[in-house]
N, CA, C and O of each residue as an XYZ file, in Angstrom:
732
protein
N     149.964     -3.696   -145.759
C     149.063     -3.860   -144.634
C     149.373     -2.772   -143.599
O     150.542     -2.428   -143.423
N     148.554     -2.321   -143.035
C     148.547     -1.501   -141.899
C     149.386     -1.844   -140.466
O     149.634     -3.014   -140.173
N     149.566     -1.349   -140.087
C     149.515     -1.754   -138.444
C     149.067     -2.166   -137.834
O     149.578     -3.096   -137.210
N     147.412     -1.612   -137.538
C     145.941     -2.014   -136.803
C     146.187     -3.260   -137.656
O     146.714     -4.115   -136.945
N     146.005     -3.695   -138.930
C     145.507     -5.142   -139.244
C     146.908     -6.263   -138.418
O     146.775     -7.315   -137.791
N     148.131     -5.501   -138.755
C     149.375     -6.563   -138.716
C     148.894     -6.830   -136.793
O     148.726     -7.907   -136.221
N     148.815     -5.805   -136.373
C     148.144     -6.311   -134.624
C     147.481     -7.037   -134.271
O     147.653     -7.824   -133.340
N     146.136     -6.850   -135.296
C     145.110     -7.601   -135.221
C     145.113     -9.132   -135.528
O     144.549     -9.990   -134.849
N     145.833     -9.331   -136.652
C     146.371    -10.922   -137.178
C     147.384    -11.513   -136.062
O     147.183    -12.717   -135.900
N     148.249    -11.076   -135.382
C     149.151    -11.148   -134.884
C     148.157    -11.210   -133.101
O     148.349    -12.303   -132.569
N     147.781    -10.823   -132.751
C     147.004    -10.973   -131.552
C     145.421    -12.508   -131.643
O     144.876    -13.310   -130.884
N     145.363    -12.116   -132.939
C     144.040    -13.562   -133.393
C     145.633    -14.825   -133.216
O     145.546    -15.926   -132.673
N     146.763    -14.323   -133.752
C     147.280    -16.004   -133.906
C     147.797    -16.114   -132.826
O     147.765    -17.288   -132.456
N     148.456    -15.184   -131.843
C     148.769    -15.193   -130.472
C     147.615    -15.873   -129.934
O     147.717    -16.989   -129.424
N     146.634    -15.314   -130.015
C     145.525    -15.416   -128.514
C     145.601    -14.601   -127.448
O     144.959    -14.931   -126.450
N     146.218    -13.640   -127.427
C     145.692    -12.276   -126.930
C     145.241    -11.009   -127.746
O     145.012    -10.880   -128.948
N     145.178     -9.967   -126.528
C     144.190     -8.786   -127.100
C     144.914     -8.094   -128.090
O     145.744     -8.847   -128.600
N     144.926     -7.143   -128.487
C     145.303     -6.659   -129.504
C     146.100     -5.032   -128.681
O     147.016     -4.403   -129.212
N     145.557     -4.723   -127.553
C     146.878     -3.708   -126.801
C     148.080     -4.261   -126.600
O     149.177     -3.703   -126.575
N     147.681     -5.932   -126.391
C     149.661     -6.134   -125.926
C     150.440     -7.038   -127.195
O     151.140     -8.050   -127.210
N     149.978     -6.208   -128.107
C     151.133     -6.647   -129.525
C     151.981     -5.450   -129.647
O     151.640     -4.276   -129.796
N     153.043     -5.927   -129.564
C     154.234     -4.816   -130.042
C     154.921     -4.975   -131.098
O     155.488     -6.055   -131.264
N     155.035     -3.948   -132.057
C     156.010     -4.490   -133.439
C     157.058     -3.945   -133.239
O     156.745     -2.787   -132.965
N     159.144     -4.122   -133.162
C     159.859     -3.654   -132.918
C     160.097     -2.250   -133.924
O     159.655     -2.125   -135.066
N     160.661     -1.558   -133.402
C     161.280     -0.188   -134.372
C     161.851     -0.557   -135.347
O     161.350     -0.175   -136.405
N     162.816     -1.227   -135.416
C     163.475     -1.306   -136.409
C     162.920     -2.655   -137.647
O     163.242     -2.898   -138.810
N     162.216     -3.119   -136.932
C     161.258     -3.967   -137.928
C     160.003     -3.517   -138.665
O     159.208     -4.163   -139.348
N     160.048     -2.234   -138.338
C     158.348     -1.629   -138.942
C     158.278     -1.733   -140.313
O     157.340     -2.365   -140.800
N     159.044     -1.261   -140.964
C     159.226     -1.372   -142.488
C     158.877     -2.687   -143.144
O     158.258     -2.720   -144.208
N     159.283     -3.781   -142.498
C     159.016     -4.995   -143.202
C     157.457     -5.588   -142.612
O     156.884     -6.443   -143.288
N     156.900     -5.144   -141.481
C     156.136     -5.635   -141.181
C     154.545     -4.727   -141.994
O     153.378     -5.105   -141.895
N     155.019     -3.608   -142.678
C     154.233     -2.898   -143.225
C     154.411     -3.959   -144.727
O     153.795     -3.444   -145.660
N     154.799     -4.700   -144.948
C     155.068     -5.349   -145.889
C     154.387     -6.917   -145.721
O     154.182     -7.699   -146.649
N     154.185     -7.078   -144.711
C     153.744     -8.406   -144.548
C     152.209     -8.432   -145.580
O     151.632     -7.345   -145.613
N     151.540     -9.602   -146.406
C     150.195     -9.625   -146.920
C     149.256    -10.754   -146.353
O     148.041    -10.790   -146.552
N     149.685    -11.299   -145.917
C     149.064    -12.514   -145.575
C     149.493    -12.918   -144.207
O     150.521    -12.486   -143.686
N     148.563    -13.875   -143.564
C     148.966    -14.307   -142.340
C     149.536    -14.712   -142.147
O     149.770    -14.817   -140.943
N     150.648    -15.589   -143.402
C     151.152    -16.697   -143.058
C     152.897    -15.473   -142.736
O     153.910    -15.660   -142.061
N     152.484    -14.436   -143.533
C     153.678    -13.283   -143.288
C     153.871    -12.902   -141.738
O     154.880    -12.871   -141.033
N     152.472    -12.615   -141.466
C     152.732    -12.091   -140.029
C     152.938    -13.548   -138.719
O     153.320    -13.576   -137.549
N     152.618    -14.237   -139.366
C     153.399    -15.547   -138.429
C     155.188    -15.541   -138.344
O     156.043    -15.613   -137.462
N     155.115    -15.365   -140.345
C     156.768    -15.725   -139.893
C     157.811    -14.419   -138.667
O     158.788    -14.680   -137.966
N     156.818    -12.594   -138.912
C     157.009    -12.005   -137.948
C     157.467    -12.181   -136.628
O     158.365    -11.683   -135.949
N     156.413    -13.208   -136.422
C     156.393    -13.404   -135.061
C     157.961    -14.650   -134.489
O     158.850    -14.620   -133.639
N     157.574    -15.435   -135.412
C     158.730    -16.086   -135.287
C     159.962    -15.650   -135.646
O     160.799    -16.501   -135.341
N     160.429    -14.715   -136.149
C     161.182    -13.678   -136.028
C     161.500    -12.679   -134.985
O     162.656    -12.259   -135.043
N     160.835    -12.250   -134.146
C     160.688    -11.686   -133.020
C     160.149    -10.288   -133.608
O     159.878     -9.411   -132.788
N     159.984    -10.037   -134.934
C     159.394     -8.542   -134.965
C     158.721     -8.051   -134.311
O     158.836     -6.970   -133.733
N     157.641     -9.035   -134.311
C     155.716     -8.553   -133.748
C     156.284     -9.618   -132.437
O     156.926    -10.668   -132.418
N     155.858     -8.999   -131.708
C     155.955    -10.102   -130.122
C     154.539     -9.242   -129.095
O     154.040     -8.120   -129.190
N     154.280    -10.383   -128.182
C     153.535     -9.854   -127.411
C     154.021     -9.536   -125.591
O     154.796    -10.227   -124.929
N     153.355     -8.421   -125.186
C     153.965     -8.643   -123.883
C     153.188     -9.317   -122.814
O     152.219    -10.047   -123.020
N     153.576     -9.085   -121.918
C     153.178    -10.370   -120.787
C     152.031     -9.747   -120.042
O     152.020     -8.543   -119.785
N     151.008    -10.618   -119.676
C     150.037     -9.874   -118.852
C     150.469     -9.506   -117.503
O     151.256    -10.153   -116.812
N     149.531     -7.741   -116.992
C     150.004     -7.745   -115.928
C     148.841     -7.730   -115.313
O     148.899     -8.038   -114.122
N     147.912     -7.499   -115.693
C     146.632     -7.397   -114.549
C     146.343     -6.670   -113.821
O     147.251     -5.880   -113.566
N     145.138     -6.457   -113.118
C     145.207     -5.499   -111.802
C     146.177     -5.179   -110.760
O     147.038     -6.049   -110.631
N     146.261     -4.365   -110.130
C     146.978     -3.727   -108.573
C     145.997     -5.147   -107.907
O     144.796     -5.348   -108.086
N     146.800     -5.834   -107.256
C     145.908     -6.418   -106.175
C     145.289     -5.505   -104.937
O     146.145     -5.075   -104.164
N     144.364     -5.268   -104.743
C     144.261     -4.731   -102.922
C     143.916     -6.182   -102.376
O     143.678     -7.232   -102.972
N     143.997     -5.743   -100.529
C     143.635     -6.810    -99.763
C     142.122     -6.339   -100.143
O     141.726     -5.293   -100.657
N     141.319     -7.667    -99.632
C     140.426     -7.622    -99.636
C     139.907     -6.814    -98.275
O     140.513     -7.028    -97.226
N     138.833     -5.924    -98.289
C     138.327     -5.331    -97.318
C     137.297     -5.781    -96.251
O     136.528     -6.737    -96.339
N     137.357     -5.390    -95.793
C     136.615     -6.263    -94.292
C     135.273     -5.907    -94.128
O     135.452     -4.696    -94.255
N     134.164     -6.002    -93.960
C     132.836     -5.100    -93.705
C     132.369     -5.633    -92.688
O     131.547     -6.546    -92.607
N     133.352     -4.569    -91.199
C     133.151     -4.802    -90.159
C     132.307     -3.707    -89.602
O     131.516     -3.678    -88.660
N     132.633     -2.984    -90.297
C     131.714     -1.216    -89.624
C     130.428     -1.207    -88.739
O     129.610     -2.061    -88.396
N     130.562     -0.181    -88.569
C     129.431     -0.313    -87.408
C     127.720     -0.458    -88.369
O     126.693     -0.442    -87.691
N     127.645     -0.561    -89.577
C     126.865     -0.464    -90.570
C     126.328     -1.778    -90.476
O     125.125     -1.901    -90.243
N     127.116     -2.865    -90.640
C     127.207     -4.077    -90.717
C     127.145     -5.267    -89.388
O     127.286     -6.481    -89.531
N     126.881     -4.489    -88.012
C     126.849     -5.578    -86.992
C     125.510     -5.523    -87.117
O     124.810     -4.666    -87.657
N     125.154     -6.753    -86.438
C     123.878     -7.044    -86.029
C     123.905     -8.122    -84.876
O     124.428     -9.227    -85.019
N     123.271     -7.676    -83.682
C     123.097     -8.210    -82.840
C     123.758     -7.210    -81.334
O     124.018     -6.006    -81.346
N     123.873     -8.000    -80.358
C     124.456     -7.400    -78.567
C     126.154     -7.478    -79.076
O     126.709     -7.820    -80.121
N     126.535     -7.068    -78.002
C     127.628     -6.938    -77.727
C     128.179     -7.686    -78.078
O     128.891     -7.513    -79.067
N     128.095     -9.116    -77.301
C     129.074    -10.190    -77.422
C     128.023    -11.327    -77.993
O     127.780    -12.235    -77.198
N     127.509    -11.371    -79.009
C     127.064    -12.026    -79.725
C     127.856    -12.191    -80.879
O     127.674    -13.162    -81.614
N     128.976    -11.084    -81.184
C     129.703    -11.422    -82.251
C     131.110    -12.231    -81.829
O     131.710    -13.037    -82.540
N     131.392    -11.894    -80.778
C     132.964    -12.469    -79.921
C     132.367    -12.891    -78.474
O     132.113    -12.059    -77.603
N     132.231    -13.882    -78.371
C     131.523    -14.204    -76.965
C     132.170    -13.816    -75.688
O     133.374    -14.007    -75.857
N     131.931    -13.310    -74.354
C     132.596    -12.873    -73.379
C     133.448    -13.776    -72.825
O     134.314    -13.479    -72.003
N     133.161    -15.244    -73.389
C     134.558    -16.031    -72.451
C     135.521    -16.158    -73.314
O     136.648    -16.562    -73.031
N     134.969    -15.673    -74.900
C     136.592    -15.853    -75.240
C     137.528    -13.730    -75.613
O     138.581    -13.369    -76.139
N     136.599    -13.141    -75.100
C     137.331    -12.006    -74.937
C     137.828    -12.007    -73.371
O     138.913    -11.442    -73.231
N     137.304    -12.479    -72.282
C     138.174    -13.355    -71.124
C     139.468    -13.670    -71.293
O     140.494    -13.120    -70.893
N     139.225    -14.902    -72.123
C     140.809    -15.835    -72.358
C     141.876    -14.913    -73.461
O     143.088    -15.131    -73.443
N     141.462    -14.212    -74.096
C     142.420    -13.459    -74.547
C     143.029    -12.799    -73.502
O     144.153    -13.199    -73.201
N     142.605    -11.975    -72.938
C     142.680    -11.151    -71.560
C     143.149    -11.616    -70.518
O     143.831    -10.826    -69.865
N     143.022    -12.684    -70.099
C     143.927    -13.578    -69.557
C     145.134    -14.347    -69.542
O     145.908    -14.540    -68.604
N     145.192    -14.891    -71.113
C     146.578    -15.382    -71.701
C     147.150    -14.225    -71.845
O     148.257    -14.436    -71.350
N     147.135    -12.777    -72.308
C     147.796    -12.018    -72.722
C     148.563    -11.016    -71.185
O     149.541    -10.269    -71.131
N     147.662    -11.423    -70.227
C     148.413    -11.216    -68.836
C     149.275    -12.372    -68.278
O     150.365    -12.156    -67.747
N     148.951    -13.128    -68.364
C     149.775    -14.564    -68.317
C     150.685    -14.486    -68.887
O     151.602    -14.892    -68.172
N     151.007    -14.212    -69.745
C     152.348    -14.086    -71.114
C     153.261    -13.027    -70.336
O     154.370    -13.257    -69.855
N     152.528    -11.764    -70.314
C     153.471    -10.600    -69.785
C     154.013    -10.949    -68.658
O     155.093    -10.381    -68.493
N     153.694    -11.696    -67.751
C     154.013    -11.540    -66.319
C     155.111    -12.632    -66.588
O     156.110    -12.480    -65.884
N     155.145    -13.655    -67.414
C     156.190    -14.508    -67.116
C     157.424    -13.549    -68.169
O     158.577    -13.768    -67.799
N     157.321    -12.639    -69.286
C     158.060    -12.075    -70.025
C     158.635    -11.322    -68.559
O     159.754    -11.535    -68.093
N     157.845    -10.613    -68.095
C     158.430     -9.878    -66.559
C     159.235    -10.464    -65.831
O     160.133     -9.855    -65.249
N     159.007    -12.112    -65.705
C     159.814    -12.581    -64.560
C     160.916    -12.999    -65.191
O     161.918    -13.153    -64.492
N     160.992    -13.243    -66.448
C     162.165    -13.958    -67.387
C     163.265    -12.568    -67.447
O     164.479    -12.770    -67.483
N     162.864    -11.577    -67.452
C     163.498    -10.431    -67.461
C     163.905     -9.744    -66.010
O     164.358     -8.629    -65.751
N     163.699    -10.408    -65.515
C     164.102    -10.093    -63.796
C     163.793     -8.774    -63.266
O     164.259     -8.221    -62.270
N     162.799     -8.303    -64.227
C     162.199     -6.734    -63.822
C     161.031     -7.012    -62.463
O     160.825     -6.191    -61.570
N     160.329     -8.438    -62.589
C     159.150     -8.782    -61.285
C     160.089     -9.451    -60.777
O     160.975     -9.654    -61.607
N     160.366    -10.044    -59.419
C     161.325    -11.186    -58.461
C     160.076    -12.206    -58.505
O     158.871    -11.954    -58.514
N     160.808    -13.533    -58.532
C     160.013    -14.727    -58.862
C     159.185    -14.708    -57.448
O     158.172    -15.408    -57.456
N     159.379    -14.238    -56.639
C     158.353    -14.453    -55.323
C     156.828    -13.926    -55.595
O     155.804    -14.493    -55.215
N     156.931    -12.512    -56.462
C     155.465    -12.201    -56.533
C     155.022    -13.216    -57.803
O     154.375    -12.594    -58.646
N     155.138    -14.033    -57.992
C     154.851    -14.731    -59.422
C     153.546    -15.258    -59.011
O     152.714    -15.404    -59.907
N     153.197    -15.594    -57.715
C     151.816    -16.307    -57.181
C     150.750    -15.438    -57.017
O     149.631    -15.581    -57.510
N     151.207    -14.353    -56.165
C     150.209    -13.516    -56.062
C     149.956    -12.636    -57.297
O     148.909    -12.108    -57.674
N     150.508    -12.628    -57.533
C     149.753    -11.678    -59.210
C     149.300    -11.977    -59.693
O     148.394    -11.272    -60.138
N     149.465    -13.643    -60.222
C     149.079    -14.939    -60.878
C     147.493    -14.972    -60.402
O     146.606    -14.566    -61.152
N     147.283    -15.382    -59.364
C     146.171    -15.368    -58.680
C     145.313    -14.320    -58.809
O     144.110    -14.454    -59.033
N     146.065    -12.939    -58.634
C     145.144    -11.776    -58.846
C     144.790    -11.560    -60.733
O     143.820    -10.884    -61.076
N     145.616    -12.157    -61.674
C     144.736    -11.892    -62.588
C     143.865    -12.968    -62.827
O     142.807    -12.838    -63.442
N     144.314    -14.124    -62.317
C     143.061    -15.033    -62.797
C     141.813    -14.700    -61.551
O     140.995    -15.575    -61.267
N     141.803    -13.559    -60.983
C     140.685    -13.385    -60.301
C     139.606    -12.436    -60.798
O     138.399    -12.356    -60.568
N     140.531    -11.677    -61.632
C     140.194    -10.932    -62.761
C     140.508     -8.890    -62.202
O     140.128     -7.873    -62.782
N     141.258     -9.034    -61.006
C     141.904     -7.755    -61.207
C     141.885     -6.968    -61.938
O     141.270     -5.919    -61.743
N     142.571     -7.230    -63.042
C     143.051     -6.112    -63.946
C     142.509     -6.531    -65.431
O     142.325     -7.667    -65.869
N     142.246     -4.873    -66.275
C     141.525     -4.940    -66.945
C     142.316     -5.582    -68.054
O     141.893     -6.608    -68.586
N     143.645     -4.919    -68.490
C     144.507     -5.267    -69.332
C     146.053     -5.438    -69.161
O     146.285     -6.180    -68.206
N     146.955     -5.078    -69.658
C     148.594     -5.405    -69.424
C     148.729     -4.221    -68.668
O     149.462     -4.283    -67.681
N     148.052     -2.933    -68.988
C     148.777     -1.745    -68.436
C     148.469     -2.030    -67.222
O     149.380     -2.230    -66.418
N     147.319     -2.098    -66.883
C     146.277     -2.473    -65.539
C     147.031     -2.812    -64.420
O     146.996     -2.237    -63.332
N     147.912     -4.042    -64.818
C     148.631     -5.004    -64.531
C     150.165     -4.164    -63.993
O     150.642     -3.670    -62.972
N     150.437     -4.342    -65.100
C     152.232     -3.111    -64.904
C     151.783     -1.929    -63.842
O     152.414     -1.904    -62.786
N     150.658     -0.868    -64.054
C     150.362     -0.012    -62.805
C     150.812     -0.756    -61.153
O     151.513     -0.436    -60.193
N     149.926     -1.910    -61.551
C     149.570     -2.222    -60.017
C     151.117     -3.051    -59.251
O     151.379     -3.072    -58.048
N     151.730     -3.506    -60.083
C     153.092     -3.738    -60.148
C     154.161     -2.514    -59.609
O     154.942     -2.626    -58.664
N     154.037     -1.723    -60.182
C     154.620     -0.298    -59.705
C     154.488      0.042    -58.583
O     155.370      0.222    -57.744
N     152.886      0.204    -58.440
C     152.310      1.014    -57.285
C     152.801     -0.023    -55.945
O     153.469      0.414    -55.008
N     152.493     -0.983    -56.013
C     153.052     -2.317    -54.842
C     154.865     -2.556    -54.767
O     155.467     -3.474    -54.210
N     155.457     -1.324    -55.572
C     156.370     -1.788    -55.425
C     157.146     -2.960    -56.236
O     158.360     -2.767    -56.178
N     156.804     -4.094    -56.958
C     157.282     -5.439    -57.272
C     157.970     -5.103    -58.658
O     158.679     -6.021    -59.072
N     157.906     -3.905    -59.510
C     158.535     -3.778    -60.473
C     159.779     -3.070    -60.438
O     159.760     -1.846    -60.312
N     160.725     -3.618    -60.523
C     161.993     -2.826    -60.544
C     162.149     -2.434    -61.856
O     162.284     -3.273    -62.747
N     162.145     -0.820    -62.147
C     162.611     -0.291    -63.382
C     163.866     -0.186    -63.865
O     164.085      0.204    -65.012
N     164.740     -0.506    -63.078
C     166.466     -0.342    -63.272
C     166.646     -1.490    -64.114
O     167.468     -1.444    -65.029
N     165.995     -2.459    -63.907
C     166.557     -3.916    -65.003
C     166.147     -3.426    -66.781
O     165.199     -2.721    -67.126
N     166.791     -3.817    -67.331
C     167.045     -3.036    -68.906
C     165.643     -3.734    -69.353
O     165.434     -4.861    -68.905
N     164.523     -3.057    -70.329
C     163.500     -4.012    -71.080
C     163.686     -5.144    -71.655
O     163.090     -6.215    -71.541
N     164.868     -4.710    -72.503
C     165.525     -6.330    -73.143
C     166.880     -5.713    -73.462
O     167.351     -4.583    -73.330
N     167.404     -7.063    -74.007
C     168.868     -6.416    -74.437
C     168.943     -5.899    -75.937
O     167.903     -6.058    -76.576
N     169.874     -5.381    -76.517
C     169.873     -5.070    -77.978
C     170.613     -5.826    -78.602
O     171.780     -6.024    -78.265
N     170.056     -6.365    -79.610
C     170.513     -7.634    -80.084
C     171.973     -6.754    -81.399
O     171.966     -5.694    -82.023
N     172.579     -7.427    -81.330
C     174.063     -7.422    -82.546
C     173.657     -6.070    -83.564
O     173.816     -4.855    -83.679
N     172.815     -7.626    -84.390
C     172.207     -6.273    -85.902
C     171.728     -5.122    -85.469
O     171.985     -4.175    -86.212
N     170.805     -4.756    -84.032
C     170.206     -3.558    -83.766
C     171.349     -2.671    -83.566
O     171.526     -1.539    -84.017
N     172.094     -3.383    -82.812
C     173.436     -2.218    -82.625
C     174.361     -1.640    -83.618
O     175.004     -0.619    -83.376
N     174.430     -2.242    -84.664
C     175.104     -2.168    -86.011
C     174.175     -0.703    -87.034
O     174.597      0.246    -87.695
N     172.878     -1.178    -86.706
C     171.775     -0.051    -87.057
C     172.103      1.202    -86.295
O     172.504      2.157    -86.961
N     172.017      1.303    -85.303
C     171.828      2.219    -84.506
C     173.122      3.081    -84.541
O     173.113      4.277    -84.832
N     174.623      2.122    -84.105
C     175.582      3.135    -84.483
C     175.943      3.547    -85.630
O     176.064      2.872    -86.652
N     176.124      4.658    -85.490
C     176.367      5.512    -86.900
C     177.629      5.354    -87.433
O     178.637      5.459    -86.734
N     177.669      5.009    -89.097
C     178.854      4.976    -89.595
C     180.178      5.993    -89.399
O     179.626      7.032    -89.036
N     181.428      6.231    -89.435
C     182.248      6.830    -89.504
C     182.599      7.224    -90.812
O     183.006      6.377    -91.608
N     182.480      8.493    -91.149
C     182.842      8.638    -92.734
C     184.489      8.537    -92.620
O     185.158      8.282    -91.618
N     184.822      8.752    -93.648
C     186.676      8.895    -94.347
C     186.676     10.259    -94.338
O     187.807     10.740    -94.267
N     185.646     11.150    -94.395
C     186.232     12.285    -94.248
C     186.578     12.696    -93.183
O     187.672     13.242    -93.039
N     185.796     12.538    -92.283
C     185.141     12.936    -90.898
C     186.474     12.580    -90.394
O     187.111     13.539    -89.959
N     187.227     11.083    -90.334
C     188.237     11.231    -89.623
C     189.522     11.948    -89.791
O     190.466     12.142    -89.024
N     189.214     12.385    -91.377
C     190.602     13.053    -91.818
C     190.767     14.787    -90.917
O     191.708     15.401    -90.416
N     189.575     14.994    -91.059
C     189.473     16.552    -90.323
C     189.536     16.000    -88.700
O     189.509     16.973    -87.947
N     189.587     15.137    -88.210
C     189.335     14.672    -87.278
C     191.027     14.693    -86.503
O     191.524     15.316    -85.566
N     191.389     13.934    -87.216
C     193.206     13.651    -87.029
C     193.731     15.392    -86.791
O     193.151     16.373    -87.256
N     194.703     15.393    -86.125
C     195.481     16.878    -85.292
C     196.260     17.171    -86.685
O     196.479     16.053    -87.154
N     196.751     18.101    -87.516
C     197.746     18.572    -88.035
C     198.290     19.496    -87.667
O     197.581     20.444    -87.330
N     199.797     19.635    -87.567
C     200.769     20.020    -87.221
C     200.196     21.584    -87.691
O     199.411     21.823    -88.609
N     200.747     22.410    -86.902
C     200.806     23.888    -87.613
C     202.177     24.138    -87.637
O     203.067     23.667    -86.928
N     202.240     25.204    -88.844
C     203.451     26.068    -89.199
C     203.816     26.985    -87.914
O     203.083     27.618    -87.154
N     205.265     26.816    -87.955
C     205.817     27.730    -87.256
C     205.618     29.119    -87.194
O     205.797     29.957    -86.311
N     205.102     29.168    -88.632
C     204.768     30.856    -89.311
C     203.198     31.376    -88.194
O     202.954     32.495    -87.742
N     202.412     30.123    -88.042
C     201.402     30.338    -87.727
C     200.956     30.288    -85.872
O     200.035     30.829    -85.259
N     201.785     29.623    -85.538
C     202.407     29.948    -84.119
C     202.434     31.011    -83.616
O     201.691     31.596    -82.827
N     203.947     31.409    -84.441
C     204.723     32.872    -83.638
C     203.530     33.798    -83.676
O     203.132     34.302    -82.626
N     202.914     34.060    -84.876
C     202.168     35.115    -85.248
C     200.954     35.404    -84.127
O     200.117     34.502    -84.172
N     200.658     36.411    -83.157
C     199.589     36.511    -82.462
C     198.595     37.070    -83.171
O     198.942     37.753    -84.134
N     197.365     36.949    -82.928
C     196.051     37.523    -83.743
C     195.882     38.911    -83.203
O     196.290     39.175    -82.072
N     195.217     39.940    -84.064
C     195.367     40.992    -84.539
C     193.902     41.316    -84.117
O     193.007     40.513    -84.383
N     193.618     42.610    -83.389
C     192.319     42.847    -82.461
C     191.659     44.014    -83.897
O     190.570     44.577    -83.784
């Protein structure tokens, strides 16, 4: 029997396709010998002829068809204006207390700012941090955050074994002392 057939029998009694039958190397000889199906079964149960495992497509994410191709309608017919508001609002709300938790704003301006974004001041966070600056209420000297353990472990750089060996002073020779350098 062939190959193509021993695949072909061997993928019909599997139940898969006939690309993912493999016959081992060192079993080819006997499997060119197989006549009957009931041969290329015992193959299989042998491990000669085996099949491999499906792998399937590359997944991608699925894609979005947001483009400008695809709107239809005003502006805020797709995201309504009170809830691009409340984003805009919670997301100033958030920063300003991250500000005060960080002792970069002093808890005294916590009202009036408060007030000025829910009045609608500012357009976004930067908006916000500007007008903070400009009034004075942001102290830049307080650190953004601290650096946590693992970041610091990242950040400093290992010490090689070599590095400290050239590193360490060795003694010089007396020979190399006395001797002055030569112009």
């Amino acid at each position: 029997m062939t190959a193509t057939t021993v695949k072909r029998l061997a993928a019909d009694i599997l139940n898969v396709g006939v690309n993912r039958i493999r016959i081992k190397q060192d079993e080819y000889a006997r499997a060119m010998e197989a006549l009957t199906r009931e041969d290329v079964r015992g193959l299989i149960d042998d491990g000669a002829v085996y099949s491999i495992r499906y792998v399937g497509p590359r997944s991608k994410p699925p894609r979005k068809h947001k483009g400008p191709g695809k709107r239809r309608g005003k502006k805020f017919s797709r995201k309504g204006e009170k809830e691009g508001w409340m984003e805009r609002i919670r997301a100033q709300r958030k920063y300003l207390t991250e500000l005060i938790k960080s002792e970069e704003v002093p808890a005294e301006y916590k009202r009036k700012v408060y007030l000025k974004i829910k009045g609608g001041s500012f357009r976004g966070k930067k908006a916000l941090l500007t007008y903070l600056k400009e009034n004075k209420m942001y102290d830049e000297t307080k650190p953004v955050r601290e650096v946590s353990k693992k970041e610091e472990k990242k950040a400093a750089p290992k010490p090689s074994p070599k590095k400290e060996e050239t590193m360490e002073k060795k003694p010089l020779d007396e020979s190399k002392k006395a001797a002055p350098k030569k112009k």
